[in-house]
C-alpha positions in Angstrom: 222.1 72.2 92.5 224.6 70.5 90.9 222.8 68.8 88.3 221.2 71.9 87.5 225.2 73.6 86.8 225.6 69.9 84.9 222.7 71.2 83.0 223.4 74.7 82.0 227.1 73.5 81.0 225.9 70.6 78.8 223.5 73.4 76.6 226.3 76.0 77.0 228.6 73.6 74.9 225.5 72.5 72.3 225.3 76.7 71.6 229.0 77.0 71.2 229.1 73.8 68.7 226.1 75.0 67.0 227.9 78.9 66.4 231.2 77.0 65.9 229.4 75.1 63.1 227.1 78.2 61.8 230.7 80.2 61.2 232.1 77.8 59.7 229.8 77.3 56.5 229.3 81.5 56.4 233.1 81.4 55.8 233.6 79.0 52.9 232.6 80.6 49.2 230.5 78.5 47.1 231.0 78.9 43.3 228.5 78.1 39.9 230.4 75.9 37.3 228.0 76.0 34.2 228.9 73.0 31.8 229.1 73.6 27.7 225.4 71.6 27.9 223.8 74.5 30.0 223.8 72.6 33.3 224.7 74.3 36.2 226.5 72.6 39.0 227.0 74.3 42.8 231.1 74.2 44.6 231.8 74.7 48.1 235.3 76.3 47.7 237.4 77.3 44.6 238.0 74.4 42.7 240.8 73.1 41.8 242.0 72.9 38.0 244.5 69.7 37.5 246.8 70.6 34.5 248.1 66.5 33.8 244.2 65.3 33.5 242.7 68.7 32.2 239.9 68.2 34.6 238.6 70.6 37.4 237.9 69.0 40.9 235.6 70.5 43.1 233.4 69.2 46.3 229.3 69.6 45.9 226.9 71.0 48.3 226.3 67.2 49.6 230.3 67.3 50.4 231.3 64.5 47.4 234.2 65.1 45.5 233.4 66.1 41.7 235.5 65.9 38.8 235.0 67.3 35.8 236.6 67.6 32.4 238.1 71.2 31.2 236.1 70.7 27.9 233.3 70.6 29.2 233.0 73.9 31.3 232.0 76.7 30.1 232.6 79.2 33.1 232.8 79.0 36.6 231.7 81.9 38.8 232.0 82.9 42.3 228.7 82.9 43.9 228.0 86.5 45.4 225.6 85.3 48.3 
């Protein structure tokens, strides 16, 4: 009997970690930069323009942090899905 409660709380915390993590990802927005060359890169988040290096920072779908120069973006848009 007791192993079996063992049980049922070890899978009750593996559901709540696996919604916990689900919510998290439906809540960050993803955005399109499209570079002055017609490639298209993906964002998680808004990113982040720094005015000193006139570059735009943003972090990819694989989570690595991208910088990218001002001149060479052509737009960035917020993704609607």
């Amino acid at each position: 009997m007791r192993s079996m409660l063992f049980g049922l709380r070890r899978v009750a915390l593996v559901v709540l970690c696996l919604a916990a993590l689900a919510l998290t990802a439906c809540g960050s927005r993803h955005y399109t930069i499209t570079t002055t060359d017609g490639a298209t890169h993906d964002a998680v988040g808004e990113p982040r323009f720094d005015e000193t290096s006139q570059t735009y920072t943003y972090t990819d779908l694989d989570g690595r942090k991208v910088t990218i120069k001002r001149e060479d973006v052509q737009v960035i848009q917020e993704r609607a899905d």
